[in-house]
Structure formats: structure tokens, C-alpha cells
C-alpha angles and dihedrals in degrees: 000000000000151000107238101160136349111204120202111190108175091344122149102298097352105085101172132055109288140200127195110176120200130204136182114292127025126342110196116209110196141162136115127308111281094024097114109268102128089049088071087058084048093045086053089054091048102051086043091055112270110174103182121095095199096059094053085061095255146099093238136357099251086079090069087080113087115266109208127259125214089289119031129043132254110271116240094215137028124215141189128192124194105185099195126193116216127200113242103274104053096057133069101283080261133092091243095061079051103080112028132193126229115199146187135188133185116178115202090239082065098255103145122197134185116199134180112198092002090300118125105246134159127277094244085058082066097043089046097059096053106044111123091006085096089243093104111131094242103037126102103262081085107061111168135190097304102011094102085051094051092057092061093044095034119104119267093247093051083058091060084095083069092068086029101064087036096057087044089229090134083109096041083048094057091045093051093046095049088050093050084040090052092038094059090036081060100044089056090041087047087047092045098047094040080058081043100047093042091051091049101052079045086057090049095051092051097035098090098046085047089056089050092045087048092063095054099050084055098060083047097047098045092048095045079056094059095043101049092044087060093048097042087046089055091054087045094060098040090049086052095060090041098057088040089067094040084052092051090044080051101057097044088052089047088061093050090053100047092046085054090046093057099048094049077048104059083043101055088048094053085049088050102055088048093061094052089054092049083054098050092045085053089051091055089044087054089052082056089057112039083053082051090045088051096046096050079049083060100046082045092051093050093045088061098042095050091047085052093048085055100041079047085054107052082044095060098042088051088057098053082053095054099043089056096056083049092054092055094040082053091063096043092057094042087057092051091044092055087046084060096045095053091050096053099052085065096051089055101076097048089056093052094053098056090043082065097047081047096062100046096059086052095072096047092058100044090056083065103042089064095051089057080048101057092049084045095057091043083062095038091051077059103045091060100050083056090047089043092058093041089051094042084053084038087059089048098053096048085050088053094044101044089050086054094042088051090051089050089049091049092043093051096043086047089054085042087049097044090047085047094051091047091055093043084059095045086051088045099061094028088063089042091067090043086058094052097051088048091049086052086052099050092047079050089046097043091046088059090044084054096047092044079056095063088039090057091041083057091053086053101051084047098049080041090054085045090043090059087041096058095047093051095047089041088050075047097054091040089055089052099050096038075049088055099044091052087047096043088044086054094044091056093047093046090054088043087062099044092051086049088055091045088044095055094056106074126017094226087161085066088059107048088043093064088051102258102142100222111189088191165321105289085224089056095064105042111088112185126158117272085256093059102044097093086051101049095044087047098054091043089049105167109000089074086095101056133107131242109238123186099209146038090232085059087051095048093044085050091053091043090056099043081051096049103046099033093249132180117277103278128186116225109203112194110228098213131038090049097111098113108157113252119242127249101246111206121242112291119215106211123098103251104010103129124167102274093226086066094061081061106096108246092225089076110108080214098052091113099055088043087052088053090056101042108035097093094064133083120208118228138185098237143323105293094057090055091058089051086044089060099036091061089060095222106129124082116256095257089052119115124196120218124185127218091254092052104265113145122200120193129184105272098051105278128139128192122209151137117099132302141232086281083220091139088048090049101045090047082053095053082055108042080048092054091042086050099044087045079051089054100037083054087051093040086049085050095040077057098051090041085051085051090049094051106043087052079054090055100044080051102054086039083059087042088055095041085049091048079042093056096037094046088058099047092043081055086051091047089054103049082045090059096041088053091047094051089055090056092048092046092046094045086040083065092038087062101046089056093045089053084049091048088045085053097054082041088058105056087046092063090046101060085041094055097060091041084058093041085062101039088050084053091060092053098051094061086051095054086050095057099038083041089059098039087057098050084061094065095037083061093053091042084056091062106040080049094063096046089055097043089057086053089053100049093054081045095051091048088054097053093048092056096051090044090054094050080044085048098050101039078056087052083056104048095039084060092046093059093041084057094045088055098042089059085055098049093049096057086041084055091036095062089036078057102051081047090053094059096035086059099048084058087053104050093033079072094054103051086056095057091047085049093054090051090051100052088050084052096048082047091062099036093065093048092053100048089049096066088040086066094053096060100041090054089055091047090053087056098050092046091055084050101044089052096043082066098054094049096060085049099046081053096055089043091057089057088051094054091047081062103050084054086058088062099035085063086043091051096041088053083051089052100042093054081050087057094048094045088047096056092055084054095046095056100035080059099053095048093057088049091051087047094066113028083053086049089040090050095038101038108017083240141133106203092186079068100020115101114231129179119228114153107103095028127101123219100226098042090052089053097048084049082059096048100050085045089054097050088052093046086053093038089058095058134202103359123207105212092185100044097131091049089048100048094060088052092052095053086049101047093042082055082058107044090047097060079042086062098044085044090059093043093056094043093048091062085048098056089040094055088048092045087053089048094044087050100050094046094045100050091055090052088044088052102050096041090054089052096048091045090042085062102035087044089061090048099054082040083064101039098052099035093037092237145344130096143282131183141181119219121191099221084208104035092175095058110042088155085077099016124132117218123237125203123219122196146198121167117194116287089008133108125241099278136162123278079248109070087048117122118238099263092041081055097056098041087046083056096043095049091060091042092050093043087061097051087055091052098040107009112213112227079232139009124190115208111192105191093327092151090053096103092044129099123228097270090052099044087058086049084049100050096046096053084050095052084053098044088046090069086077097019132053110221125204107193122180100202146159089194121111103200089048095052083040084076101045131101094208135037123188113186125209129206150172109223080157127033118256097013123096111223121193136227122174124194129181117217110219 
């Protein structure tokens, strides 16, 4: 079998029809994250059958159809197409059966169709077709991103599919699984036809007295129908009347309140109109006052404006005033200005004369001062050349004393380094024996992890051994309770049938239906030991069968219907006025003869009727003793003896004998069976409650286990954690030790530096005393030359004092010449402002006259008008009292009116409530008619306002008390099958056919329990000798791909590889055995791919798609992978969806996937040469 094409057609990404052809060797699907390539693995589930949304990548499957993109539409359906090729014989003979089509249809609307050629089939045709070929959708020919990760982390029993698809049993599996599935479909249906079968035979069995109690119902009901037409016609015509008179009371209510309503009404609207004229009257009156409040706004406003003219007014005039004081204060201070002006034009010539004298003496001075100069600079000339030679020794010196400070800082940092160095040693191997005891500590710590392993190994085995406990004691439990329901269920059906026996043997249904009141069966209420029932039955005879009545009438009415229907001799007990006094039976020899009322219990309400029946009558021990009893001549003449086994004796010789009805047996057995079921049903509620208990103990073990389990791999982890920490101590341990060795070395070195320094630092010191001496000479000369010059300086300095104070005080002069200067020119400058100053207050004097004539004229015509303004307030004030004086009188009469509106209001709410009253007795006249005869109409199919009914000649309580009595029969009766005959031909029929249904399921039940065992057998040996060969193949390609090392599979039930998980064992190279776990990522993968790939050597698949499976691989490894790929695609075509070079570097075929729109998977193939 092969892949030749896979066709998308509106399927996820890929929106157009799309074909994607497949040929022997490697095809290589490739493009960027988020283009579609995973959609063509999903597209292989899904033609294949997939049926999960979720592993399709999706919420429901409806998303699998393309959902448009900016461009293009949503597709209404999505298709796959798988084209197969099939070798020769398996096809038709013909070229056409050589090459099928798979195909798979979903419509948007959620039709779903399968197809083969092109022809509609079922899904399990396709499932079908590809069982054992390796192209099932679940196997593992379709790993996806993750699937090779799940292998490694899966449980071992979800890796069972490994040995599965190798040993080819996927078809023995489904039909194993559709055997188990049919032979549990047929127990349940075995279970449900045996109920079936054992209700209907109790149907049967109830069915003819139901047919004769039907007839009777009938006659009742039909005569209860008569009767309660002609009472409920008579109600009918006397609520009629009734409601007639309540009808006539309510219309001429209905007149008096309409003739109330109308009146109130014209009232209210007179009262009405009244108020809108009030309010219009208000509304003028507001007018009123608004014009007052206006006014009195006016008069407001005057007032204002004629206080600010006068407050304008006193301003003004207080200004004139104060213009005319600045006027004479301006002249004042003109005269003084002039006195100044004169007085400064005579300092200025003085000033003028001693700036001349001043100048003079300054050159003088200044001749001298160059000469002292000249001598000054000659000293100083001398005075560097000596600096010069002290700084140049200076120089020296400092030379000479950093290089030996240098020397005594190296010296010191070579002692601190040394010291240091020393220290650092003594660390290093100070930390080398804390390591050691720490590495003591972890090899103690990882000894107690070990031994809590096996601690915890040994918690496992014994939650294992509970585990198994518990199963087997909850398989137990379930046996017992599946045991109690079958007995129960007999049981049931064993006192079904009893009642059924007691039941047949008298019509009491007869009996109540004619009206008789039986209070029981005369065998119901009599309760003897088991020892005495034969007796008892035996002296009652007959009248065992009889029935407990309350009355005579019920006696009379019993005869009458024997009588009438021919019945079987009955006895009729009367259950009051049998209180007839025992008699004192004198004492009995015989040893065990005992009156035989006295065996009756006493707690029976019917012990004193029983007593009456039963008190002629001595109870024996056999017949021997009765014999005794009578020769002895003892017992009154009307005595009888009975005997525990039945027999009775009488006086003249005759002996009754031969077995009874057996009713007492078989009502004691109807009671010990309830009492026994009641006694089951108690065990099968604790068996529950045991089940309960045990299931929660399972569950708890299975989280015990989860938790060992847990705890087991984390201890493993500890443990490697520990391991691994004990390999860095013990390497830094060693790190240490070298660098103490290395310290050492360090040491002697700084040593040896540190003399050679001490000497080089004593060479330098006797430098530094010779140059140190050399300078201090010339420091001595410099000292001398330094006071000459400073004596110089000092006659300079005074010089130059002397000429700087006559500069300083002829620019005293001249700076009070030119302040003079400018104080002549600010005082004519002052002088003219003045003159402006004055010239502008007469001015403006002028100007506030003429304003203060203008106010006074203002403040004139303001009075005049505000006193007109006051006049007419005062006459609005007046209209507006008069005006409101009005309205109140009318807004008094309008409140009597309204007191008497409220008179008619109450008037008119006692008429309508009289109107309610009377309503409500309509209403529910009228819905008692209604319920009349809707109830009449739904019960009967009658209309008795149509129907005719005669009345005359009938009573009404008699008729009630008819219906009545019918009533209580009907009821007495019971449930009434009106189709019993119909029903019981059905029920033969159908019993006929339930039965060979039966027959039919046992049959077939032998049958699917012999095909399972087959199936079994044949499967186990496949299963064997697949895990062998993959154990051993799985070890090779282990080898191959990791260059060495081991891998195992271990069955974790080997005695039962028909339900065994798989467990995988591990040893990479130049590692030790370890758990899946602690696998890195890579080693993960190749672990998953060797026992894929183990499997294909063994089976090959006609296809295998690999999504990223070589994600998780370096570089080495993906070479490894892609060789052994090369060698396993000359059997098997192979589909990968990589990123990965190295791995397209090995395929025949790439087909390349891309997104040039969003959301649309485009295609482009390429064929390596």
C-alpha cells in the first residue's frame, strides 16, 4: 500500500483546492512558524477518521473549514482526499481496484459524509480498511509536535499501542472489543427480557378477574353519570336564578352611581372654573406688584444716583481746594531753588585753582619713584638666578624622595601582600578540610536518601499488595450484591406467585364490587405457630376460605350473590355479636391436649371471632391420644379432638383426614419471604455502603501510591542532586588544595622581593642627605638678597602711596566740580517743571467749577423725579390690599363647596362598594357555573345548559346520597382495566415472543464467550513474541543512534501481557542506569525515535509522518537521525515537517509552504536530483 496524493479543498489554511503528490523516499515539508504545515498532519487524521476536536487543534470541528481571510470568503465545506495505491491482490483483478480513493466531507451546516471511490459509506468501512496496515489515526505512523514527548512521559500502560501495532492485533482488538461490547449488550438485554418475561406471566395471571371487574365499573360508572347530570342540573338552575336577582340589584346600583358621579362631576368643574379665575385674578394681582416692585426699584435707583452726585460734588470742591495750597507751596519752593543756583556759580572757581597746584607736585614725585625702580628690578634679576638653583635642587630632592617613597610603598604593599598571601594559604587549606567534611556529610546524607528509597520501594510494594487487597475484597462485594439482587429478585417473584395462589382462591373483588364491605379473608387474620397450622386449618375445614363481614346487610347481600352467580360454597363470618362466653372446660387427662383456641395469638383485633370458631375443639398430639382423650369420657358431648397433623375425631367414630388448602402455610411463607427480602434488601443497603467504603479505600491507596510515586522520583532527583554536589566539593576541594600549593610558591617569592627592595630603598636615603644639605646653602644666600629687596619695596611702595593720595584728591575735586556742575542743571530743570506744574492746577482748578456746576443741576432733577415715583407706589400698594382682599372671600366659598363634594364622594364610595359586594357574587356565581359545566363538558362530553335533564320525581338528597354510595364502590373497586381482554392476547403473544428472544441471547452469549477465548489465545502469543523481537530491535537502534549504551523494555505484569503497561530502561553512553526523567531533552527525543524506529524495522508502515521531530536534536544526532531515515524510507514513505538543514538535506522531495496572504496557505514542490 502507498500514498500517491493528498487533496485539501477548503480545508483549515488551505482555502483552494490543493494537491499534495507523494513518491517513494522522503517528502520534506518546510516554511516559517504559523504558514499551515501542521494543517496537512491534521488533514491525514481527519480523512482517516479522526473524531476529536481537540486533537485537530480546534474547539469544535466545525473550525476545520476554512474561515475566510481579507480577500477570499469562508468555505462552506470542507474536503480531504487520500488517492491510495494497492498492490495487486488486494484489488479487484483489474487496473481500476488497483488505485482507491478515501474521502471526507464536512458541510458548514454540520452534515458529515465518508466516501470510498467517490461512493457515501460508513465510517467503520474506513476504519475498517485500514486496521493492521499502520495507517490507523492513532497509531503511531502520525507523530505530531509533542507526540514523541509524550512516549517517554506517557504511562507504561498508554505505551501498550507500541507492542500492539508491531504484533498487527488492532483487528483482533476491535473485534474483541465489539464481542465484549455485544456480550454485555446481551447480558443487560438477558437481564431485561427475563424482568420482562416474569411481569408479563404476572399480567397474565391478573388479566380475567380484571375483564369481570371492568363490567362492573362500567354499570357504576354509567349510573353515577346519570345521577350527577341530574344534581348538577339542578345547581345549575338554581345558580341561574340566583345570579338573575344579583344582576337586577347591580343595575340598579350602577344608576345610582352614575347619577352621584355626574353631579360630583358638574361640581368639581364649577369648582374648577372658579379656581382658574382666582388664578387668573392672582396673576393680575402679580402684574400689580411686579409694576409696585419696579417702582420701589426706581425710587431705589434715584435715590443712588442722587447720593453719588453729592458724594461727586463734595469730591470736586475738595479738590479745588487742594489744587489751590499746591500752587502757593510751588512758589515757595521756586524762590528757594533760584537762592541755591546763585551760591554754586561762586564755589566753582575755587575748585578749579587747587586742581592746578595738585597737578604740579605729581610730577615731581613720579621722576623719583623710577629711579627706586630701576635699583628694585637689578635685586630682584638676582634673586631668581638664586630661586632658580634652590628649585632645580628642589626638583632633585623631590626626585630622590618620591623614588624612595616609592621603594617604602612597594616595600610595604609587598609585606601586605605577602601577609595577605600568607592568610589566603592558610583559607585555602582551611576551606579544603571544610570541604572534606562536607563532602563526608553529603556521602552520609546520600546513604540515608538511598536507604529512604528502598523505604519508600517497600511502601509501594505494600500499597501495591493493599491495592490488590482491596480489588479482590471490592470483586468480592460486587459478587455478593449482584448474589442479593438475583435472590431478592427470586424472592419477589416466589411471593408474587404465592399471593397470586392465595389470591385464586376466592373473587373477593366480586364481592366488594356488589357493595358487600369485607373487612378480610378470614385466613389473613388467623396467626398460629407453624406446629398448629394443620390443626387449625383442619378444625375450621371449610370455612378457611371464608371472608370477615361487619354487618347483617353485608351477609344478606353475600347470600344473595352466591345465589345469584352460581358461586362456590363460601363461608360469611360476622365480625360482631360473636362474644359468646367460653365455656369452662373441665380439666382434660391426657398429656398435651390443650384447648385449640389457646394455640390463636391474643394481639389479633379478631381474636374473639377466631375463639368462637375454634373453642369446641381439643388439640392432641395424634391420633392415639385422641382415642384416649374420648375413652375417658371427659369431654363434653359437643367437644372434637384434632391432632397436630390434621386429623379430626367426633363423637360417633368418625375421623376426618387427608391435607388441607395449605392457605395458613402459604400465608406464613408470604411473611417469612417479606421478612426475608426486608433481611436482603438491609445486607444489599450495607454491601452498598461496604462497596462505598471500599472504593473510597482504593481511591485512597491509588493517591498513596501517586504520592510514593512522587516522592520516589524526587527522592531519585535528591539523590542525583546530592551525587552531583559531592563531585563539585570534592573538585573544588581539589581546586583549593592546589591553590594553597600555588600560595605557598607565591610566598617565598615575596619574600626574596621584599629584601632586594629594603636595600635599594637604603641607597636612596643617603642621596636624599647629600642633595638635602647642598640645597639648604642656597636657601641661606637667597635669605639675604630677599631682605635687601623687601626694604626697596617698602620706600617704593611709599612713593607710590604719596603720588596715588594727590591723584585721589584732585579726583575728589573734580568729582565735586562736575556734581556741581550737574546740580546747577537740575535745578533749572526743577525750576521750569515747576513753572508747568502751576501753570497746570489753574488749569485744571477751571475745569472742576465748571463739573460741580453740572452736578448740582443733576442732583435738581433727581429729587423731582423720585418724588413723583412715591406717589404712585403708595397708590399701587393700595390696589394690591384691595385686589387680595377679593380672592380671599372666593377661595372661602370654594372651600364649602368642596366640603360638600366630600359629602357625595362618601355617598357615591357606599354605592360602590355595594357594586363591589354584589360583583363578587356574580363573579363567583359565574364561575361556578362555568366550572359546572366545563367540569360536566371534560368528565361527561355534555353541555347541561343544553343538556335535558329530567328532574321531576327525584329527590336531591337522595340523589346525593346514590352518588355517594356509587362513589365509595367505584373506589372500593380500585384501579379498572377497561381493555383487559385486548391486552391479554397481546400479552400471550408477546410472552411467545420474549421467550424465543431469550433462547435466541443465550445462545448467542456462548457463542461471544467462545470468540473472545479464541481471540485471547491467538492474540497473547502475537503480543509475546512482538515484545521479544522490539525488545531486541529497540536495543540495536538504541546503539546505532546514541553510539553505544543500552535500552530495555520491561513488561510491569509479565503474567498478564494481555493488560501490561511497558517500561522503558535507559543507559546512555558513559552514564549510569538512571530514570526517563532525568533525560535531557535531546536524549528524550532520540530515546523516542529509537523505539519508533525499532518498530518500523520490524512492521514497516506504508507512511509515517514526522512533525519536528528533530526539534529537540543537536547537530551530531540530527546527522545519526537522518541516516537511519534514509535506510528505513526504502519500505516506508516518510512525510517530515522540519526547520531543520541537515534534515532536508536527506529528502528526495520538498515541498515548501507559505503564507503570501494571511490566513491562506499557498504551495511550492521541488525534486532533489
Amino acid at each position: 500500500m502507498k500514498i500517491e496524493k493528498l487533496q485539501l479543498t477548503g480545508f483549515k489554511s488551505f482555502a483552494e483546492r490543493t494537491v499534495f503528490t507523494f513518491h517513494p523516499g522522503i517528502t520534506c515539508i518546510v516554511g516559517p512558524n504559523g504558514c499551515g504545515k501542521s494543517n496537512i498532519v491534521d488533514a491525514f487524521r481527519w480523512v482517516l477518521g479522526e473524531q476529536s476536536a481537540r486533537i485537530l487543534r480546534g474547539d469544535k470541528m466545525e473550525e476545520v473549514i476554512f474561515n475566510g481571510s481579507q480577500t477570499q470568503k469562508a468555505r462552506g465545506m470542507a474536503e480531504v482526499v487520500l488517492y491510495i495505491s494497492l498492490p495487486e491482490e488486494q484489488g479487484n483483478g483489474g487496473n481500476e481496484g488497483r488505485t482507491i480513493t478515501v474521502s471526507r466531507r464536512l458541510y458548514r451546516s454540520g452534515e458529515s459524509e465518508y466516501l470510498i471511490n467517490r461512493r457515501i459509506c460508513r465510517l467503520k468501512d474506513i476504519r475498517e480498511m485500514f486496521l493492521d496496515t499502520g495507517l490507523e489515526m492513532r497509531s503511531y505512523s502520525i507523530l505530531e509536535q509533542g507526540r514523541i514527548g509524550e512516549i517517554i512521559n506517557a504511562k507504561p500502560i498508554e505505551r501498550r499501542f507500541l507492542i500492539e501495532e508491531v504484533a498487527g492485533i488492532m483487528k483482533y482488538k476491535v473485534r474483541k472489543a465489539e464481542a465484549q461490547n455485544k456480550l454485555e449488550s446481551s447480558r443487560l438485554n438477558l437481564q431485561r427480557i427475563d424482568d420482562i418475561i416474569s411481569e408479563v406471566k404476572r399480567q397474565l395471571n391478573s388479566l380475567n378477574r380484571q375483564a369481570k371487574k371492568a363490567q362492573r365499573y362500567k354499570q357504576y360508572v354509567d349510573s353515577l353519570r346519570e345521577i350527577e347530570l341530574r344534581v348538577s342540573k339542578r345547581e345549575y338552575v338554581v345558580s341561574e336564578k340566583k345570579l338573575g336577582e344579583i344582576r337586577a340589584e347591580l343595575d340598579l346600583l350602577t344608576a345610582g352611581e352614575v347619577e352621584k358621579t355626574a353631579a360630583i362631576t358638574e361640581r368639581e368643574n364649577a369648582i374648577q372654573q372658579e379656581r382658574i379665575e382666582i388664578v387668573e385674578r392672582e396673576g393680575e394681582i402679580d402684574k400689580v406688584v411686579e409694576r409696585l416692585q419696579e417702582m420701589e426699584r426706581g425710587i431705589s435707583f434715584h435715590e443712588q444716583r442722587g447720593a453719588v452726585h453729592r458724594r461727586d460734588l463734595e469730591h470736586l470742591e475738595g479738590q479745588i481746594a487742594s489744587l489751590t495750597e499746591q500752587i502757593e507751596e510751588i512758589k515757595a519752593e521756586r524762590a528757594g531753588k533760584q537762592d541755591r543756583l546763585t551760591e554754586l556759580s561762586g564755589k566753582d572757581t575755587l575748585l578749579k585753582t587747587t586742581i592746578d597746584s595738585l597737578r604740579e607736585s605729581i610730577l615731581q614725585q613720579e621722576a623719583d619713584l623710577t629711579t627706586l625702580e630701576e635699583d628694585l628690578e637689578s635685586l630682584e634679576r638676582d634673586i631668581d638666578d638664586r630661586r632658580k638653583e634652590l628649585f632645580a635642587l628642589t626638583d632633585s630632592l623631590g626626585l630622590l624622595k618620591n623614588e624612595l617613597g616609592r621603594f617604602e610603598v612597594r616595600h610595604e604593599e609587598m609585606q601586605k601582600k605577602a601577609s595577605s598571601v600568607g592568610r589566603e594559604k592558610e583559607e585555602a587549606e582551611r576551606r579544603a578540610e571544610e570541604l572534606g567534611l562536607e563532602i563526608e556529610g553529603v556521602l552520609v546524607e546520600i546513604s540515608a536518601r538511598r536507604e529512604g528509597f528502598q523505604d519508600l520501594h517497600g511502601r509501594r510494594r505494600g500499597l501495591n499488595d493493599e491495592m490488590s487487597r482491596c480489588v479482590d475484597r471490592l470483586e468480592e462485594l460486587r459478587k455478593k450484591k449482584s448474589e442479593l439482587r438475583e435472590e431478592i429478585a427470586s424472592l419477589d417473584s416466589r411471593m408474587a406467585s404465592l399471593q397470586e395462589m392465595v389470591r385464586g382462591s376466592i373473587d373477593v373483588e366480586r364481592f366488594r364490587q356488589e357493595g358487600v364491605h369485607l373487612l378480610s379473608l378470614l385466613s389473613e387474620v388467623i396467626e398460629v405457630e407453624e406446629e398448629y397450622e394443620r390443626a387449625v386449618e383442619a378444625a375450621l375445614s371449610e370455612k378457611i376460605m371464608g371472608f370477615i363481614v361487619s354487618t347483617r346487610d353485608d351477609i344478606r347481600r353475600s347470600v344473595s350473590l352466591v345465589r345469584e352467580h352460581d358461586l362456590p360454597r363460601t363461608a360469611i363470618l360476622l365480625s360482631e355479636g360473636s362474644d359468646a362466653v367460653l365455656r369452662d372446660i373441665p380439666a382434660i387427662d391426657g398429656e398435651g391436649a390443650v384447648p385449640l383456641h389457646e394455640v390463636l395469638k391474643e394481639s389479633n383485633r379478631h381474636f374473639p371471632l377466631l375463639s368462637a370458631l375454634l373453642h369446641n375443639y381439643v388439640l392432641v398430639d395424634d391420633l392415639d391420644a385422641a382415642y384416649r382423650l374420648f375413652d375417658g369420657r371427659t369431654l363434653p358431648e359437643d367437644m372434637k379432638v384434632v391432632t397436630r397433623d390434621g386429623e379430626v375425631l367426633e363423637r360417633d367414630n368418625v375421623v376426618l383426614c387427608g391435607s388441607g388448602s395449605g392457605i395458613l402455610r402459604l400465608r406464613r411463607e408470604i411473611r417469612d419471604i417479606a421478612e426475608t427480602i426486608d433481611a436482603k434488601r438491609s445486607d444489599l443497603g450495607e454491601t452498598d455502603g461496604e462497596i462505598t467504603g471500599v472504593e473510597a479505600q482504593v481511591e485512597g491507596v491509588r493517591e498513596s501510591l501517586k504520592v510514593v510515586e512522587a516522592e520516589i522520583v524526587s527522592l531519585e532527583k535528591e539523590i542525583s542532586g546530592l551525587e552531583a554536589s559531592e563531585r563539585r566539593l570534592e573538585e573544588e576541594r581539589d581546586r583549593f588544595r592546589k591553590k594553597g600549593e600555588f600560595l605557598g610558591i607565591e610566598l617565598e617569592e615575596l619574600e626574596r622581593e621584599i629584601g632586594e627592595l629594603q636595600r635599594d630603598a637604603d641607597g636612596k636615603r643617603e642621596e636624599v642627605r647629600v642633595m638635602q644639605d647642598k640645597r639648604d646653602g642656597v636657601e641661606e644666600q637667597l635669605a639675604v638678597f630677599q631682605e635687601d629687596i623687601a626694604l626697596k619695596r617698602v620706600d617704593v611702595d611709599s612713593r607710590r602711596q604719596a603720588i596715588n593720595d594727590i591723584k585721589v584728591e584732585i579726583h575728589g575735586y573734580s568729582e565735586r566740580l562736575r556734581s556741581m556742575e550737574r546740580e546747577r542743571t537740575g535745578l533749572r530743570n526743577e525750576i521750569e517743571a515747576l513753572d508747568r506744574k502751576e501753570s497746570q492746577a489753574v488749569e485744571m482748578i477751571k475745569i472742576r467749577g465748571e463739573e460741580i456746576d453740572e452736578k448740582r443741576r443733576g442732583i435738581e432733577e433727581v429729587e423731582g423725579r423720585l418724588r413723583g415715583m412715591v406717589v404712585e407706589a403708595d397708590s399701587l400698594r393700595k390696589e394690591i390690599t384691595q385686589r387680595r382682599d377679593a380672592i380671599r372671600l372666593r377661595k372661602e366659598t370654594l372651600i364649602a363647596e368642596e366640603e360638600k363634594i366630600t359629602g357625595l364622594r362618601k355617598e357615591l364610595g357606599e354605592i360602590s362598594r355595594k357594586i363591589h359586594e354584589r360583583d363578587l357574587l356574580r363573579t363567583e356565581l359565574s364561575i361556578g357555573i362555568s366550572s359546572l359545566v366545563k367540569g360536566l363538558s371534560e368528565k361527561y362530553g355534555v353541555d347541561i345548559r343544553e343538556e335535558d335533564v329530567p328532574l321531576d320525581g327525584f329527590d336531591g338528597e337522595e340523589d346525593k346520597t346514590a352518588a355517594d354510595e356509587l362513589v365509595e364502590k367505584i373506589d372500593a373497586m380500585g384501579p379498572v382495566n377497561l381493555g383487559a381482554l385486548e391486552e391479554h392476547s397481546e400479552l400471550t403473544e408477546r410472552y411467545e415472543f420474549l421467550k424465543s428472544q431469550y433462547d435466541d441471547i443465550v445462545i448467542s452469549i456462548e457463542e461471544l464467550q467462545e470468540a473472545i477465548t479464541r481471540i485471547n489465545k491467538t492474540t497473547r502469543k502475537m503480543l509475546g513474541d512482538a515484545f521479544d523481537s522490539l525488545r531486541t530491535k529497540f536495543n540495536e537502534v538504541f546503539k546505532l543512534l546514541f553510539g553505544g549504551g543500552f535500552a530495555e523494555l520491561r513488561l510491569t505484569e509479565e503474567n498478564n501481557i494481555l493488560e501490561s503497561g511497558i517500561d522503558i530502561v535507559v543507559q546512555p553512553p558513559g552514564k549510569k542506569l538512571q530514570n526517563l526523567n532525568l533525560l535531557s531533552g535531546g536524549e528524550k527525543a532520540l530515546t523516542a525515535v529509537s523505539l519508533l524506529f525499532a518498530g518500523f524495522l520490524l512492521k514497516p508502515s506504508p507512511l509515517c509522518i514526522l512533525d519536528e521531530a528533530d526539534a529537540p536534536l543537536d547537530e551530531s544526532n540530527t546527522v545519526r537521525f537522518r541516516e537511519l531515515l534514509r535506510e528505513l524510507a526504502r519500505n516506508i514513505q516518510f512525510i517530515v515537517i522540519t526547520h531543520n538543514k541537515i534534515t532536508m538535506e536527506g529528502t528526495d522531495y520538498l515541498y515548501g509552504i507559505t503564507m503570501v496572504e494571511p490566513g491562506v496557505s499557498n504551495v511550492l514542490s521541488m525534486e532533489f536530483v
